[in-house]
C-alpha positions as CSV (number, residue, x, y, z in Angstrom):
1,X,-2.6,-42.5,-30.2
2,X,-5.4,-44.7,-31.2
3,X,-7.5,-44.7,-33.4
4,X,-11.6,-45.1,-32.5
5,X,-14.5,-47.0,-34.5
6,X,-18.5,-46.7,-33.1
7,X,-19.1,-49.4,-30.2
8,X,-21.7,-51.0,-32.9
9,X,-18.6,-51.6,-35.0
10,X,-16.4,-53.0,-32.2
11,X,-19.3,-55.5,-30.6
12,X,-22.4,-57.3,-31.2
13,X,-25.1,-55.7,-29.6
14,X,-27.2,-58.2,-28.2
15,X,-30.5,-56.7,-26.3
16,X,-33.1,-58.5,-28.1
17,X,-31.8,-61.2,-26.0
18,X,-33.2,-59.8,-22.2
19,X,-36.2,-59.5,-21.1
20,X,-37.5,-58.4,-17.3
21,X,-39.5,-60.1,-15.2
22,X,-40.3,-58.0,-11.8
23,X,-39.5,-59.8,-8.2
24,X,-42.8,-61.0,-7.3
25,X,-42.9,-63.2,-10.5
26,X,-39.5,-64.4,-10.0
27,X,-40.3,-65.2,-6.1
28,X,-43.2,-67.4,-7.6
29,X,-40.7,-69.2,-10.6
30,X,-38.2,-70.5,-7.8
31,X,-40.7,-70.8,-5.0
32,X,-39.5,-74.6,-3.3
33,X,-36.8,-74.6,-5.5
34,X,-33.5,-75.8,-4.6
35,X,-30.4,-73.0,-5.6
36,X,-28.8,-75.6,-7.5
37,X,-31.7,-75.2,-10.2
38,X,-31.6,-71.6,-10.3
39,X,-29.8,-69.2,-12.3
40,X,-28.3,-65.7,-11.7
41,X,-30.9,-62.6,-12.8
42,X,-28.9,-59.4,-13.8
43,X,-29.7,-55.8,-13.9
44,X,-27.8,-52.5,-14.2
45,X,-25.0,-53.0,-11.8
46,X,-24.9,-56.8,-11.1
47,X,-27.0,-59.5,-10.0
48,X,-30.5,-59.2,-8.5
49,X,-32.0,-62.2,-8.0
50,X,-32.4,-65.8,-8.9
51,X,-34.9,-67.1,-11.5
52,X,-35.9,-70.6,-12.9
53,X,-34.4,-70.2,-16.7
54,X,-32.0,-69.0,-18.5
55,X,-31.7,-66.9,-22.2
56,X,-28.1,-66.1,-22.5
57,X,-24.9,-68.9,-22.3
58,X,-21.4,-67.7,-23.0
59,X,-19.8,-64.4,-21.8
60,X,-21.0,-61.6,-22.2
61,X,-20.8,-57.6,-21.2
62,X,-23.1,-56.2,-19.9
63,X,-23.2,-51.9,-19.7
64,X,-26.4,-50.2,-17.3
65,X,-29.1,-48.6,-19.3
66,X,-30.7,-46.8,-16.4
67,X,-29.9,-46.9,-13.2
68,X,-26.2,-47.2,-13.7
69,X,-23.7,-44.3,-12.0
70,X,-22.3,-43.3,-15.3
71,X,-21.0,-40.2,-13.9
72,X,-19.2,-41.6,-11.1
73,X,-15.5,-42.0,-12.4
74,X,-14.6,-45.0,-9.9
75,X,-17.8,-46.7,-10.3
76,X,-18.5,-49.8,-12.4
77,X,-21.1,-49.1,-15.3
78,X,-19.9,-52.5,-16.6
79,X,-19.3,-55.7,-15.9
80,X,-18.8,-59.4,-17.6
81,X,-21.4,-62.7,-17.0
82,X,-20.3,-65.8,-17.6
83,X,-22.8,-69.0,-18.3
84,X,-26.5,-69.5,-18.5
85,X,-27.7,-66.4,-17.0
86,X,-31.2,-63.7,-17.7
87,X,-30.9,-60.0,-18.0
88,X,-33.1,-57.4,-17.3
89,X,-34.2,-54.7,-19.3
90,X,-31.8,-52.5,-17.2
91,X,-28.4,-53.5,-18.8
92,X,-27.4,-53.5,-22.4
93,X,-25.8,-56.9,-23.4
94,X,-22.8,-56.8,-25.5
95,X,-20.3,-59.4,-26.9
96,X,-17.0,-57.7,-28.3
97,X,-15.5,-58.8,-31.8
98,X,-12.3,-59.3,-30.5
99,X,-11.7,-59.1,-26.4
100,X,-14.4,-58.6,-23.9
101,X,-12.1,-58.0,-20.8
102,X,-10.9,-55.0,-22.8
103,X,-13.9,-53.4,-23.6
104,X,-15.2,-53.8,-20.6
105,X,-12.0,-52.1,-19.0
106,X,-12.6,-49.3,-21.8
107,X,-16.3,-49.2,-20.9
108,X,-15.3,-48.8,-17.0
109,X,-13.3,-46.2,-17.9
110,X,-15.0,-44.4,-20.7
111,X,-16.9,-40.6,-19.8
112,X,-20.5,-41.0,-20.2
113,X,-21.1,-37.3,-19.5
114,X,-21.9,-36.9,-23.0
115,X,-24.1,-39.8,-24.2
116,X,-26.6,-40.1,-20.9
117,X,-29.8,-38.5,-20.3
118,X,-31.9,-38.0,-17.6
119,X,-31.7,-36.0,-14.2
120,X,-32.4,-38.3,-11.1
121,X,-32.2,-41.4,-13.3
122,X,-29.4,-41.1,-15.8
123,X,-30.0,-43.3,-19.0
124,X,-28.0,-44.7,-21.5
125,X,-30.1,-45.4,-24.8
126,X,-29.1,-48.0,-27.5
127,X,-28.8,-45.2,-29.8
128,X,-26.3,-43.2,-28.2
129,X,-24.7,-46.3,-26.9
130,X,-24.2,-47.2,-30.7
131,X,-22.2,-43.9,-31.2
132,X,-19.3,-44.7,-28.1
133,X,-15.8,-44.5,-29.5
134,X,-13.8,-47.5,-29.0
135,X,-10.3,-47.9,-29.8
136,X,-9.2,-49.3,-32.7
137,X,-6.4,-51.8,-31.9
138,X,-5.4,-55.5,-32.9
139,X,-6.6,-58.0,-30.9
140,X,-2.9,-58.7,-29.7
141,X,-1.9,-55.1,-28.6
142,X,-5.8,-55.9,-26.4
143,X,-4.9,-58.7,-25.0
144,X,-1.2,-57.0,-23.8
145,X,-3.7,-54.2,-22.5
146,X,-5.7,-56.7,-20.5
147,X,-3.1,-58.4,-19.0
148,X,-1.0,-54.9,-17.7
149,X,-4.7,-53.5,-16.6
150,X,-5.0,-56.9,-14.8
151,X,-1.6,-57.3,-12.9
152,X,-2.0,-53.8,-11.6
153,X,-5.6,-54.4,-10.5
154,X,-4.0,-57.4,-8.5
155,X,-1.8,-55.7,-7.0
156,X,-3.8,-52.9,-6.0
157,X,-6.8,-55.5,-4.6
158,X,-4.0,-56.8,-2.5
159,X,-3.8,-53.9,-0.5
160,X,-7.4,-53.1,-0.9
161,X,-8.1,-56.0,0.8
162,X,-5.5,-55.5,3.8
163,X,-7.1,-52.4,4.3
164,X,-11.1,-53.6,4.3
165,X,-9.5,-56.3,7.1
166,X,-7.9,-53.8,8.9
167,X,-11.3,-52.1,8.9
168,X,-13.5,-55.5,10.1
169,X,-10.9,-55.9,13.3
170,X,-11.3,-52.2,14.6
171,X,-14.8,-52.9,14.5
172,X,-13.7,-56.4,16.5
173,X,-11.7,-53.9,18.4
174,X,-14.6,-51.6,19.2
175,X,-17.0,-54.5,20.6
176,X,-13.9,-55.0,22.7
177,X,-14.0,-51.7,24.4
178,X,-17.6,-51.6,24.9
179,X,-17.5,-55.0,26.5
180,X,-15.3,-54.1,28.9
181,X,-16.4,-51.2,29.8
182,X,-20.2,-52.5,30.5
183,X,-19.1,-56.1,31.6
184,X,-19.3,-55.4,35.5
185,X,-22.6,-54.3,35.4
186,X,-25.3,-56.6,37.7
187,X,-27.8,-54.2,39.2
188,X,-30.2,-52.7,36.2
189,X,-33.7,-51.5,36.1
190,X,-35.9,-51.3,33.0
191,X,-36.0,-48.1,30.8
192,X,-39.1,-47.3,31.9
193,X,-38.4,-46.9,34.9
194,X,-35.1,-44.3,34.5
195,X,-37.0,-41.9,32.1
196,X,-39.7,-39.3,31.7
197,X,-39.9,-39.4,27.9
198,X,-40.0,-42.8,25.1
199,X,-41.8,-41.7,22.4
200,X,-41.3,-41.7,17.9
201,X,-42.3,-39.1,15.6
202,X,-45.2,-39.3,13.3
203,X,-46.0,-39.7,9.1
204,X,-46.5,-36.9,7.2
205,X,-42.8,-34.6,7.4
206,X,-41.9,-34.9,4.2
207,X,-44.5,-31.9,3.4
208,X,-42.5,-29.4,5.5
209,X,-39.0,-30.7,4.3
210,X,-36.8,-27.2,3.0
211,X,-33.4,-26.2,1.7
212,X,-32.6,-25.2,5.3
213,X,-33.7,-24.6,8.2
214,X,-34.2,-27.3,11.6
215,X,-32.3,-30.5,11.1
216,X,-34.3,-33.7,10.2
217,X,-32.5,-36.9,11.7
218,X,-34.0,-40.1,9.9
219,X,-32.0,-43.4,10.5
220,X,-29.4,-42.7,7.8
221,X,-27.6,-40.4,10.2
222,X,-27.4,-42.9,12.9
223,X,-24.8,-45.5,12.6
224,X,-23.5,-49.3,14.0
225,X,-20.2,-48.3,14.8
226,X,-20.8,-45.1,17.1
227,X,-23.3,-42.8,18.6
228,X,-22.6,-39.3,17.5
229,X,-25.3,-38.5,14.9
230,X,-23.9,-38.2,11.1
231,X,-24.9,-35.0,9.5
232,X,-23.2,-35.0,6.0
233,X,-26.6,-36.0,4.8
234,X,-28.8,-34.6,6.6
235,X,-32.5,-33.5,5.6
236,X,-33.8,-29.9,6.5
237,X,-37.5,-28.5,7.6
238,X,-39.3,-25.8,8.3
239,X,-41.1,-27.3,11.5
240,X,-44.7,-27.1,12.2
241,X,-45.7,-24.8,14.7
242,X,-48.0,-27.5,16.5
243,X,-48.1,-30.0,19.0
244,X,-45.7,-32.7,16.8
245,X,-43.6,-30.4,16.1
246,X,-43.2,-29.7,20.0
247,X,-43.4,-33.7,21.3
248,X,-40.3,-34.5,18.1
249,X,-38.4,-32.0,19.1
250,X,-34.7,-33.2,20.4
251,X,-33.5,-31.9,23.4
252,X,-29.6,-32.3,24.6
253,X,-28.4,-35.6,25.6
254,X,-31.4,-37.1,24.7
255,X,-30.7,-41.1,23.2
256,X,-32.1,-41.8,19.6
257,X,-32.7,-45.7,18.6
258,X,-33.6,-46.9,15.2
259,X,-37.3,-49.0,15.2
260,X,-37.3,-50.3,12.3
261,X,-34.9,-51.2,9.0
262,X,-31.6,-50.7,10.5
263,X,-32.7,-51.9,14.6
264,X,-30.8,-51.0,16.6
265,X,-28.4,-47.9,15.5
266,X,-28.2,-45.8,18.0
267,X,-27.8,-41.5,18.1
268,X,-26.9,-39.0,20.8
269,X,-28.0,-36.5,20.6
270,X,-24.9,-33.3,21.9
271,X,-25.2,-30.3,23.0
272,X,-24.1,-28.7,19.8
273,X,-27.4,-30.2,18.4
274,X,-29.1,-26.6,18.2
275,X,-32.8,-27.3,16.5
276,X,-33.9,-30.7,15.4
277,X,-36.3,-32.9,14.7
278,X,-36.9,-37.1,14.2
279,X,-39.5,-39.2,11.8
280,X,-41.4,-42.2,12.4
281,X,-38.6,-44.8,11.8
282,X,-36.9,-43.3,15.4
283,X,-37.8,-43.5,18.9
284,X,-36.1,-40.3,20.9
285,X,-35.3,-41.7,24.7
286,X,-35.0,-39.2,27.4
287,X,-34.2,-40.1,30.6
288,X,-34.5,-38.2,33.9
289,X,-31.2,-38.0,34.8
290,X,-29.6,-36.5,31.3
291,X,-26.6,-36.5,32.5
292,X,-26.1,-40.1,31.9
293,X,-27.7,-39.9,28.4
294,X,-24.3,-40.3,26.7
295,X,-23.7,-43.3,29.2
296,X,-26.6,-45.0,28.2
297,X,-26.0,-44.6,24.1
298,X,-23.0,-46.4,24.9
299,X,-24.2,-48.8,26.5
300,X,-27.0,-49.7,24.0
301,X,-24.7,-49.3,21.7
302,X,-22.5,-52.0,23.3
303,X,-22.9,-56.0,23.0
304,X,-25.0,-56.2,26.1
305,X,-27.1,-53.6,25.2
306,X,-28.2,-54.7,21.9
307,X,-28.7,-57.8,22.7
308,X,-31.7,-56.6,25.1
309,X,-32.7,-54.2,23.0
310,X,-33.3,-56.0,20.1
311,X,-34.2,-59.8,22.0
312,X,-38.4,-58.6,21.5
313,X,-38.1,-57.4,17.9
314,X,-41.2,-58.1,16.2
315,X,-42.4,-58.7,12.4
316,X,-41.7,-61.1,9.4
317,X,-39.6,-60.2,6.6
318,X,-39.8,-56.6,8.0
319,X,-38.8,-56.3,11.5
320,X,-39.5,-53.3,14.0
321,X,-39.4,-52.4,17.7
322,X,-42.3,-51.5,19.9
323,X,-41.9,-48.2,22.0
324,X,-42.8,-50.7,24.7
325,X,-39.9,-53.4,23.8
326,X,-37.4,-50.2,24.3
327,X,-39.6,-49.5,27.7
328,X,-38.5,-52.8,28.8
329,X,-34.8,-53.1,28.2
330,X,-33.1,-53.3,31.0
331,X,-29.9,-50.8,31.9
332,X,-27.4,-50.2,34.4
333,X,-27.7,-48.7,37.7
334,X,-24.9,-46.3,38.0
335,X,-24.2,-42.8,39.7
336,X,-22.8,-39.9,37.5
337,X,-19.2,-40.5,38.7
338,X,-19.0,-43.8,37.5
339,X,-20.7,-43.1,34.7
340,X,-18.7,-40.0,33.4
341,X,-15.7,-41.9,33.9
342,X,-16.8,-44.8,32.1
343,X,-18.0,-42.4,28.9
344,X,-14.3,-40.8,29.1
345,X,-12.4,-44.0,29.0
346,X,-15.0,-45.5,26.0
347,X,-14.5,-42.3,24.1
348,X,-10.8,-42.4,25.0
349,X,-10.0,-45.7,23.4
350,X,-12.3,-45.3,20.6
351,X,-10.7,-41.6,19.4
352,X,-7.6,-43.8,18.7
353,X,-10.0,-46.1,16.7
354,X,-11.7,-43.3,14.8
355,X,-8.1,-42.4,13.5
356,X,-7.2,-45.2,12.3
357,X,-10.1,-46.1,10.9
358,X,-10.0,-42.3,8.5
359,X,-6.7,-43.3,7.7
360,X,-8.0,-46.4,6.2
361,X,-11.0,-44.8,4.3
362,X,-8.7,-42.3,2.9
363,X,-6.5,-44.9,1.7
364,X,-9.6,-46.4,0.2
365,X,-10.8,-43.8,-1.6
366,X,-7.0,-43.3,-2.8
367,X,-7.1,-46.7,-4.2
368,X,-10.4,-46.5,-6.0
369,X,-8.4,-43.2,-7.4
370,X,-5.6,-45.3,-8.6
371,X,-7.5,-48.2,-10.5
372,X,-9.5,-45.1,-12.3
373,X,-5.9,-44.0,-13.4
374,X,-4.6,-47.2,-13.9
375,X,-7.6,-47.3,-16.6
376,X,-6.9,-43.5,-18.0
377,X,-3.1,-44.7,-18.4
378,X,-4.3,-48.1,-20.6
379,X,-6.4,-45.9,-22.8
380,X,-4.7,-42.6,-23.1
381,X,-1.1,-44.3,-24.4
């Protein structure tokens, strides 16, 4: 069992040396100037930014202030910096008396619940930093920790990162699928043309949102890699009883596309979609024959269709679509048959896909599980 000394007896406590300086400042320091003349600018959870100068050199810890998960067990709340470097009033810096890797292993695995304060913004004040327990052990028996914590690790990033490559080829895989499936297509006509509604919803929801109620679909529940809407975040309303609450409202199989941020996610919208509603950021597409609306998702979704789709994006550092630039992407011709068929074989292939691919997250998930008990096995001996 160890034995445990303050954190203010187990490291120097070295805050005195950060200092913030907010992103349009720092976009002025390095403006023209090449990378090689920059150094890295650190907050809570890693780097930010760039910036001209430097205030730290050496290694050092740094542990969030605010901003940090603290509460999230397989989260990092800290993390080492190496060189000339600037921190940010976000992170507390630290330099350990005796081993660095092993308080910061400790610190990763250490339960904040205790010392942070806060609701929506946790923080982690010097003060109660000053109080954290750290074990008590020679520098020796640390450095035997370290190295254990680390060959595990290694081990375990091995197979982490078989599993994230695994993860980039079914998205490969995917693309494959929906090339195939929308390669033969030569005869197309705009979307103007093929449907009787194009239009986005308006500013101003955010007064009727609820605890229940209508769904609220923003672009967070529409993803890259399929079209069926995600609703495990998903923001309620009570809807207004006017004409924008009327002109938002989804029907079934109409086609959602993202305008602006994310371009170019796409949504279906099914018919177990009972009452719901979109925001600014989305166009809603309905076409006149809705029986090809799920043909159509897929098909924007595809290679080919996001390459029309997004070919008249507009803006600067933020781009958007025009309700007109969707107007004018061209689509398929194709009769119900064809397309029905089409949808079944896509949705066919990519089920097998969607299996895999759970399989991998849940393995995921296991292994950010395991490094948090690889950490509770180091520190509980």
């Amino acid at each position: 069992m160890y034995n445990y000394i303050p954190l203010e007896q187990a490291a120097d406590i070295l805050d005195s040396y950060r200092k913030p300086v907010n992103s349009k400042e720092r976009l002025n320091l390095i403006k023209g100037k090449p990378l090689d003349e920059l150094f890295p600018y650190y907050g809570a959870t890693g780097q930010v930014g760039w910036i001209d100068s430097f205030l730290t050199d050496g290694e050092y810890i740094l542990l969030g202030e605010d901003g940090a998960p603290f509460l999230n067990p397989y989260a990092e709340k800290a993390y080492i910096i190496y060189g000339k470097t600037w921190v940010n009033n976000h992170a507390h810096i630290l330099r350990s008396k005796t081993n660095n890797e092993f308080l910061c292993y400790y610190l990763n695995y250490f339960n904040y619940k205790n010392y942070v304060s806060g609701t929506t913004r946790l923080k982690l004040t010097q003060a109660q930093m000053r109080k954290i327990p750290i074990p008590n052990i020679p520098s020796d028996e640390q450095s035997r920790v370290v190295a254990h914590i680390e060959e595990l690790f290694s081990e375990l990033d091995k197979v982490v990162g078989t599993l994230k490559t695994t993860k980039e080829q079914l998205e490969v895989y995917r693309q494959a699928v929906l090339k195939d499936a929308f390669s033969d297509f030569e005869k197309k006509d705009s979307i103007r043309n093929l449907t009787v509604v194009v239009t986005s919803g308006s500013r101003g929801w955010a007064k009727y949102y609820s605890n229940s109620g209508a769904l609220f679909v923003r672009i967070g529940n529409l993803t890259h890699s399929g079209i069926d809407i995600d609703f495990r975040d998903i923001q309620h309303i009570t809807p207004p009883d006017n004409a924008e609450g009327v002109r938002t409202r989804l029907q079934p199989n109409d086609v959602l596309v993202s305008i602006t941020a994310d371009l170019g996610s796409i949504g279906f919208v099914s018919e177990k979609v009972e009452e719901a509603y979109i925001n600014q950021h989305i166009a809603l597409v309905r076409f006149q024959n809705p029986v090809q609306g799920r043909f159509m998702a897929w098909y924007l979704r595809s290679e080919y269709g996001q390459k029309d789709l997004l070919k008249n994006k507009r803006g600067g550092g933020k781009l958007g679509l025009g309700l007109d630039d969707i107007r004018d992407t061209p689509v398929p011709i194709v009769d119900d048959i064809t397309a029905t068929e089409i949808v079944d074989k896509v949705e066919e292939q990519l089920s097998v896909c969607d299996s895999i691919e759970k399989t991998v997250d849940t393995a995921l998930a296991q292994a950010d599980a395991m490094r948090q008990s690889i950490l509770k096995q180091a520190f509980e001996e």
